[in-house]
C-alpha positions as CSV (number, residue, x, y, z in Angstrom):
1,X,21.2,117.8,144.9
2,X,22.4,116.5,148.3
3,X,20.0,114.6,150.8
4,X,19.9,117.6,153.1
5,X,18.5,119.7,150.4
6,X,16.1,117.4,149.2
7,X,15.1,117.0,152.9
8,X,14.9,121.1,153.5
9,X,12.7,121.3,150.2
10,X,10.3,118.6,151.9
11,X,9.6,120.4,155.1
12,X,8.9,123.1,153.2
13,X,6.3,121.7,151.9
14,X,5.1,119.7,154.4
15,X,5.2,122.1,157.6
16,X,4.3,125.8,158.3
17,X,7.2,128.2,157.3
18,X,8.3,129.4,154.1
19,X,5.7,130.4,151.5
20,X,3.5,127.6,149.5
21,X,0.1,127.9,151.7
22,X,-1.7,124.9,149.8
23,X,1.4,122.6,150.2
24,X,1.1,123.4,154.0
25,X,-2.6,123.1,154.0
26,X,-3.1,119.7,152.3
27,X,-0.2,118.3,154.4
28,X,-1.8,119.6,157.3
29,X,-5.1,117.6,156.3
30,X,-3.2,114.3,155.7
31,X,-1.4,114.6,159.4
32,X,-5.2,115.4,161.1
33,X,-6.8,112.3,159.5
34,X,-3.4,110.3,160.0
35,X,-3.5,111.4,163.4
36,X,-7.3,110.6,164.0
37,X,-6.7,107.2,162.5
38,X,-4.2,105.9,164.5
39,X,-5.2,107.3,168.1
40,X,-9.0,105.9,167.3
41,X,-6.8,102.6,166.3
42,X,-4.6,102.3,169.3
43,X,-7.5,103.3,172.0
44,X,-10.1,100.6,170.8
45,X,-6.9,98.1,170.3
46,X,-6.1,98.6,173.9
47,X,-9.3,98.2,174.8
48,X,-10.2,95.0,173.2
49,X,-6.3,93.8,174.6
50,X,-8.0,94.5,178.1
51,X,-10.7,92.1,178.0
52,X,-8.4,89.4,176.6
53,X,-6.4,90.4,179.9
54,X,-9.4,90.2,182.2
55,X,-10.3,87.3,180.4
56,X,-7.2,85.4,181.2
57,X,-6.0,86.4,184.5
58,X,-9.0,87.4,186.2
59,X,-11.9,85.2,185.2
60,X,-9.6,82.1,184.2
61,X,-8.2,82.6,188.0
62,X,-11.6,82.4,189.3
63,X,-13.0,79.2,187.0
64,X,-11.0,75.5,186.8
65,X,-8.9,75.0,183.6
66,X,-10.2,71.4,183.5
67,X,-12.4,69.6,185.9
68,X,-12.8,65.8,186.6
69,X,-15.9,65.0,187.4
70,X,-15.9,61.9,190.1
71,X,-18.2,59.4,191.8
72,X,-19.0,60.8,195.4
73,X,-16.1,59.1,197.5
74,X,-13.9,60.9,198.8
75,X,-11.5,58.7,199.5
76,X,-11.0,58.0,195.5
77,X,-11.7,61.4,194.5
78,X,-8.5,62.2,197.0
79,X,-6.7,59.6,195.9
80,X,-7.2,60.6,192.2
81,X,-6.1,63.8,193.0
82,X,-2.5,62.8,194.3
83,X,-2.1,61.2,191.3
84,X,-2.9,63.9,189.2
85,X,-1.3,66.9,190.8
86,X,2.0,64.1,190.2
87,X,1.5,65.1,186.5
88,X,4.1,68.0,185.9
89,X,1.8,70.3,183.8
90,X,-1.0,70.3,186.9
91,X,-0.4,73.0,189.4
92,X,-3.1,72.1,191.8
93,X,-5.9,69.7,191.8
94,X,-8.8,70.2,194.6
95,X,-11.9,68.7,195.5
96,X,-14.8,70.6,195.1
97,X,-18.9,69.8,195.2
98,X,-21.5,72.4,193.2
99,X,-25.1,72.8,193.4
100,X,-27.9,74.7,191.9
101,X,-30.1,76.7,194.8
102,X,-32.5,79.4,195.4
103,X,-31.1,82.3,197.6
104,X,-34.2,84.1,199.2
105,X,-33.7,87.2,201.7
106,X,-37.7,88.6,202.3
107,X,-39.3,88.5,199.1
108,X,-36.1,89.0,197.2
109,X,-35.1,85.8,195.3
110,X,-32.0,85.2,193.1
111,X,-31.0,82.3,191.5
112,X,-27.4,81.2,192.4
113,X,-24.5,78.1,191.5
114,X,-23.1,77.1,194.9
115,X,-19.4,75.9,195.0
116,X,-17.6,74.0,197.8
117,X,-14.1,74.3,198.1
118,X,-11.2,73.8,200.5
119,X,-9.8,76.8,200.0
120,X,-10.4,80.6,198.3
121,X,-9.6,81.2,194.9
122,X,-6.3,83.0,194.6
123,X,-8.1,86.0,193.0
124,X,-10.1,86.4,195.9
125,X,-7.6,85.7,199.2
126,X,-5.2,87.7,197.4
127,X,-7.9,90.8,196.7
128,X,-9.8,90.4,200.2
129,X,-9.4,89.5,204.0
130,X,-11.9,86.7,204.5
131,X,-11.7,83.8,206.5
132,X,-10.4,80.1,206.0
133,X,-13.3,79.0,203.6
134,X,-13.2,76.0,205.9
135,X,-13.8,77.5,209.1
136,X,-16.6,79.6,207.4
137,X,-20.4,78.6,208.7
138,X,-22.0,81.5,205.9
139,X,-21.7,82.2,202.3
140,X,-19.7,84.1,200.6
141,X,-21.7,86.1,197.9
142,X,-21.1,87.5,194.7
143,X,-21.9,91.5,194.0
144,X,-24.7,91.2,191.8
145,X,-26.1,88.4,193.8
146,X,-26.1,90.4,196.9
147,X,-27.6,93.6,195.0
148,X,-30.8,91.2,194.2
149,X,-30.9,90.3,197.3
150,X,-30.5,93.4,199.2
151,X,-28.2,91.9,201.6
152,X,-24.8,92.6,203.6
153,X,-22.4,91.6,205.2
154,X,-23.4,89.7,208.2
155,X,-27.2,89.6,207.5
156,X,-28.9,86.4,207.0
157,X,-30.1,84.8,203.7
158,X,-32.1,81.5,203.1
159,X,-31.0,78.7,201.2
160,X,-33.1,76.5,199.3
161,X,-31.9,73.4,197.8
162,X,-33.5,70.9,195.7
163,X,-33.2,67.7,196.2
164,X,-30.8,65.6,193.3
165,X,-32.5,62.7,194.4
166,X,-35.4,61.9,191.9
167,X,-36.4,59.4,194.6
168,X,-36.6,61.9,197.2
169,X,-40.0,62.7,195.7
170,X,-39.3,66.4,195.0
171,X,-38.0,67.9,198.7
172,X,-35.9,70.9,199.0
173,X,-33.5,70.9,201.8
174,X,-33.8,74.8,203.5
175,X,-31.1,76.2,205.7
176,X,-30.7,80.0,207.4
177,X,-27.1,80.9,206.3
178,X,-25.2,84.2,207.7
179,X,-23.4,86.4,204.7
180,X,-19.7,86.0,205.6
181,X,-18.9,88.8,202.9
182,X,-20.2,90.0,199.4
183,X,-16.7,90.2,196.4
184,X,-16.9,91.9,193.6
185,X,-14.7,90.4,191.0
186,X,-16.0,92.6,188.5
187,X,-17.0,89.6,186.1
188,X,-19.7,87.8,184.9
189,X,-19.1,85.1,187.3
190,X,-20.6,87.7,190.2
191,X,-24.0,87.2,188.7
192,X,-24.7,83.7,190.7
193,X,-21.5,83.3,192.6
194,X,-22.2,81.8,196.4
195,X,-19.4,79.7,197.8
196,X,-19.5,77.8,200.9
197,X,-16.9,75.4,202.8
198,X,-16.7,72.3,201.3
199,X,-18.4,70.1,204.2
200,X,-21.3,72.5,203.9
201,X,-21.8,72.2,200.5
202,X,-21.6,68.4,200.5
203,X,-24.3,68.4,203.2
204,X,-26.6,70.8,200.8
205,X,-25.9,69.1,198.1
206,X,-26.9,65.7,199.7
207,X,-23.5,64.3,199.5
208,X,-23.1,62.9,203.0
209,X,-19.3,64.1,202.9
210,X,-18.8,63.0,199.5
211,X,-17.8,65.3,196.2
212,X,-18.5,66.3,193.0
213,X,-15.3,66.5,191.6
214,X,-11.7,67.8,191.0
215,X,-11.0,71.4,189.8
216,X,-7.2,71.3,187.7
217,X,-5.1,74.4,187.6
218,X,-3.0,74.1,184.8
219,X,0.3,75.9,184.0
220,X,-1.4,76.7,180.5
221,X,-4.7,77.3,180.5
222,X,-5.1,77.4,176.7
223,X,-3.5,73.8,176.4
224,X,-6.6,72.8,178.1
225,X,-8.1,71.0,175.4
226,X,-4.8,69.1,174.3
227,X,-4.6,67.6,177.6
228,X,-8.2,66.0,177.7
229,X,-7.2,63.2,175.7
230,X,-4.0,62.7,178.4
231,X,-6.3,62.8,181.0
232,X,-8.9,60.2,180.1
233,X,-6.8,57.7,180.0
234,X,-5.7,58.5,183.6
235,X,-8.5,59.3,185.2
236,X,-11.3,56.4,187.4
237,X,-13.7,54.5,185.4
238,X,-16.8,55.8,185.8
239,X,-15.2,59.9,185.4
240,X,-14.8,62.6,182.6
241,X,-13.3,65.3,182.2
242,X,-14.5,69.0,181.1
243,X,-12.4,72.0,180.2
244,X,-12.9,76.2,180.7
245,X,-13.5,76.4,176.3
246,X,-16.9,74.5,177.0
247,X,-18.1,76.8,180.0
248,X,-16.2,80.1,178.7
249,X,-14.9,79.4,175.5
250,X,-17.6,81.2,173.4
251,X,-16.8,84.3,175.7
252,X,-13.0,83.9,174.6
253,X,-13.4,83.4,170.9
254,X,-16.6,86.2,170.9
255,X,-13.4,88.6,172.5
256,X,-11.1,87.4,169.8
257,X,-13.2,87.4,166.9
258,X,-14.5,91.0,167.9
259,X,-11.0,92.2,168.2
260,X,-10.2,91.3,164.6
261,X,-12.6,93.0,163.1
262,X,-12.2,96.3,165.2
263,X,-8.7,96.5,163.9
264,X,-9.3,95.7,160.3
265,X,-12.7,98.1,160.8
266,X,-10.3,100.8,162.4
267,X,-7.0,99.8,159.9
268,X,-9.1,101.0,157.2
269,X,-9.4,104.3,158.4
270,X,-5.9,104.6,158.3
271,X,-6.1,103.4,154.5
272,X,-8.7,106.0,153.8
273,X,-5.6,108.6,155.3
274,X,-3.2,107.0,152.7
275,X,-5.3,107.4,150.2
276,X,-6.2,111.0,151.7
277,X,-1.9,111.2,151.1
278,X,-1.9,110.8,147.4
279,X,-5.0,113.2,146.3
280,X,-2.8,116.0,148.6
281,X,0.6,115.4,147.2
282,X,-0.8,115.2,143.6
283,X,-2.3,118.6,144.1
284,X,1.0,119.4,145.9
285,X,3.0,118.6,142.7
286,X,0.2,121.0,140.7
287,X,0.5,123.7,142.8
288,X,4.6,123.2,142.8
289,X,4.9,123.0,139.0
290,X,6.9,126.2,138.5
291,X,9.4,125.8,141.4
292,X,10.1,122.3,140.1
293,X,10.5,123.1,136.9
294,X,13.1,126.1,138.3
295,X,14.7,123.5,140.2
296,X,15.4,121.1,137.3
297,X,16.7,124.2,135.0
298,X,19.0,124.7,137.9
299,X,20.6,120.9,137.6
300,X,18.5,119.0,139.9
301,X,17.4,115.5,138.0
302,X,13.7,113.6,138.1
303,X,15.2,111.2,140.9
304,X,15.8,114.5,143.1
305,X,11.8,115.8,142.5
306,X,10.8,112.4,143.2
307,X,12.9,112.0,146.7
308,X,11.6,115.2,147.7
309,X,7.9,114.1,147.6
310,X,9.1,110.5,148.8
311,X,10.4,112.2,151.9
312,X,7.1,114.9,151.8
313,X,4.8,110.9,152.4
314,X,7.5,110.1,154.8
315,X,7.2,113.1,157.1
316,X,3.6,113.0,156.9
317,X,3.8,109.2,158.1
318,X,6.1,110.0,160.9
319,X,4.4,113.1,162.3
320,X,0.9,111.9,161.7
321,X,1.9,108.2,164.0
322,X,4.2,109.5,166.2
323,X,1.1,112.1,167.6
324,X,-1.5,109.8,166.7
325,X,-0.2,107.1,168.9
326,X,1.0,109.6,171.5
327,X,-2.8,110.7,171.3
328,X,-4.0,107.8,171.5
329,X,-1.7,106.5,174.6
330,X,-2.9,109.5,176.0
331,X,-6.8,108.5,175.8
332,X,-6.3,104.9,176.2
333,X,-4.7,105.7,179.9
334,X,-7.6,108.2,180.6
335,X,-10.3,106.2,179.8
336,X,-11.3,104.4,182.8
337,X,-11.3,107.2,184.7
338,X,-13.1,109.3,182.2
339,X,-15.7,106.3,182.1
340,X,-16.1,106.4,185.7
341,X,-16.6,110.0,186.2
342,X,-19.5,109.5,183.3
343,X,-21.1,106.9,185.0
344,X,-21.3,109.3,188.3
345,X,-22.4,112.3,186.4
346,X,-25.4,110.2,183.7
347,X,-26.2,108.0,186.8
348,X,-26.0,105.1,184.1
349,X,-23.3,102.1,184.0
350,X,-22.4,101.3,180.6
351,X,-21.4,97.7,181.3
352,X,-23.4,95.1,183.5
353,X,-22.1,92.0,184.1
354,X,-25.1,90.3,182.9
355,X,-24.5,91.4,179.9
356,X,-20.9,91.5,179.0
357,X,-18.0,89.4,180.7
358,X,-16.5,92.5,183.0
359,X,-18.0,95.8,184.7
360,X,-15.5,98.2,184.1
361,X,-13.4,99.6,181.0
362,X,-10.5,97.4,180.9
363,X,-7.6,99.1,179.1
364,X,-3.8,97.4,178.1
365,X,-1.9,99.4,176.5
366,X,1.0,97.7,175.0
367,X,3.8,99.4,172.9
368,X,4.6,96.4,170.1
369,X,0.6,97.5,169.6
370,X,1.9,101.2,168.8
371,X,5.0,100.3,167.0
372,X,3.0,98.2,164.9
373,X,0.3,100.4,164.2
374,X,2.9,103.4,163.2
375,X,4.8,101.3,161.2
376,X,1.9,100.5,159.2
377,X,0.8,104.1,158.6
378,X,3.9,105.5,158.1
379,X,4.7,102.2,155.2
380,X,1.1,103.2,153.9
381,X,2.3,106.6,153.6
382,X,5.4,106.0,151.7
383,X,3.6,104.1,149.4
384,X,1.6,106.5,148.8
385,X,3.5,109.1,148.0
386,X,4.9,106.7,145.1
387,X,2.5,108.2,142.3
388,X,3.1,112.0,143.3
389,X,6.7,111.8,143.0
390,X,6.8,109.5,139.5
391,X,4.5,112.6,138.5
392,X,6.8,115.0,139.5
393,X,9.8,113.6,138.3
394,X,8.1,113.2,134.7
395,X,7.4,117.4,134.4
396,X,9.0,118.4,131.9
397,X,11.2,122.2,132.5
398,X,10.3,123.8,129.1
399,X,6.8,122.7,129.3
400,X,5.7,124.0,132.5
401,X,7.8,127.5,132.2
402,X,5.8,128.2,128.7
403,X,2.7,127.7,130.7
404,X,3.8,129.7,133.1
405,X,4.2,132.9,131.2
């Protein structure tokens, strides 16, 4: 018996034409769950690949890779900074001064973490038309901040600052501040977000012109904590250093630890469809008894039986990935806007940004992720269809035709 034959026999068994109904039938069952496995496995793998991507270009754009934290000069905080951006791993190293304040508009108060800087983040000059931070007189103000505050664009807020000073015997330095524009990055960083030129901030803070540090933009973000050792001894006595992993690191290794277990959660499923595989194909090989045994009085040897239910696992594998990740491409692509429309029609968001890290579905679908994923199911298959077709290979001809009569 040639290959083509063996193969013909197989799709007999494993597809709709030709007689054998339960053959068809339990087939049929192993391609639904294999199918359900691997399109539940590739959506929720996408997903999770999402908010690693958020994680890493959006919110990692928006916060420093490492920051030096200075004395207040200016002139050495500068001067510290050419030296630094000299290193050939740092892409940029800025000034910046931060403060903790009270944003009050009527009797709407929010807590918010003012930032000075020079200059936008990229994230934001790229994604809106605002002005040169540095000609700014206002604020700009995070989403969520602005939704406390039940402010806009152009109204007026109030800023309350305390005083750092413990000398200062507890004053608060109050200023009327124009909102400049309200960004939504669609992060958790939008919950307390206010940034302000860098002069302005200095003078809230109580600074007289001088900083709180340096922000670094590395060219590898992850390499963040190798370079801290680098750093220190570079950097002015009297300075340290902090990285992103001690602000957002918990949020990064909370993404990557959930990730795992969703996929060996969701892997499983495709196990139980394996394992789904063998129970069919052994009844298969029950229910086939008499046309094997034909088949072997006609010349065909056990190797032949058992390549025909090898090949019976193998189409199952194929046909069960190839539409369970086509499925699953399918909902991974249409499940922002499916999310959205939801939203609209429940009147309910599903993610807040004080709760998790972003405020949308984030979806990245990546085909290695498929290939894998099919790979796995259709190996999973193959194996088990092992047992079935060492079973069918060992009926013996005589045996099954006298039980037959």
């Amino acid at each position: 018996m040639n290959s083509t034959e063996r193969l013909r026999i197989a799709l007999r068994y494993t597809l709709a034409f030709g007689r054998g109904h339960l053959s068809v039938f339990m087939s049929t069952l192993s391609i639904i769950g294999l199918i359900l496995g691997t399109a539940v496995l590739l959506t929720v793998l996408s997903v999770m690949n999402g908010f690693d991507r958020e994680m890493r270009e959006r919110i990692l754009a928006m916060v420093p890779h490492l920051t030096v934290h200075t004395t207040p000069d200016p002139v050495a905080a500068r001067a510290q900074a050419e030296r630094l951006t000299a290193l050939p791993w740092v892409e940029s190293a800025r000034p910046f001064v931060h403060f903790e304040a009270v944003a009050v508009n009527r009797r709407e108060v929010a807590i918010v973490s003012g930032l000075g800087l020079e200059q936008l983040p990229s994230v934001l000059a790229e994604s809106y038309s605002l002005p040169d931070l540095q000609s700014m007189q206002g604020v700009v103000l995070g989403d969520s901040v602005a939704q406390r505050l039940k402010v806009t664009a152009g109204q007026h807020i109030r800023l309350i600052v305390p005083d750092s000073d413990p000398r200062a015997g507890g004053r608060a330095l109050s200023q009327r501040l124009q909102v400049e524009a309200v960004v939504d990055t669609g992060t958790e960083l939008d919950e307390t977000l206010l940034l302000v030129s860098l002069e302005l901030a200095s003078r809230l803070a109580g600074l007289e012109e001088g900083v709180s540090g340096l922000h670094l933009q590395i060219e590898d973000p992850f390499a963040a904590a190798w370079r801290l050792p680098q750093l220190r001894g570079i950097i002015d006595p009297g300075s340290y250093v902090t990285s992103w992993r001690m602000t957002h690191g918990n949020l990064y290794a909370a993404i990557q630890l959930s990730r795992d277990l969703v996929v060996l959660l969701l892997a499983s499923i495709i196990g139980v469809a394996a394992f789904n595989v063998v129970s069919a194909l052994v009844l298969v090989v029950i229910d086939k008894r008499g046309a094997v045994a034909i088949l072997r009085t006609l010349g065909a040897v056990p190797g032949d039986m058992a390549w025909i239910f090898m090949a019976q696992g193998l189409l199952i594998g194929i046909i069960g990935a190839a539409l369970g990740c086509a499925l699953g491409a399918g909902i991974s692509i249409a499940l922002p806007q499916l999310i959205t429309v939801l939203e609209h029609a429940l009147g309910f968001t599903f993610l807040n940004t004080d709760v998790y890290p972003v405020s949308f579905i984030p979806v990245d679908l990546r085909a290695t992720d498929a290939l894998i994923i099919a790979a796995t199911a259709i190996g999973m298959c193959v194996v088990a269809a092992v047992y079935p077709a060492l079973r069918a290979s060992r009926l013996e001809p005589a045996q099954v035709l006298r039980q037959e009569r």
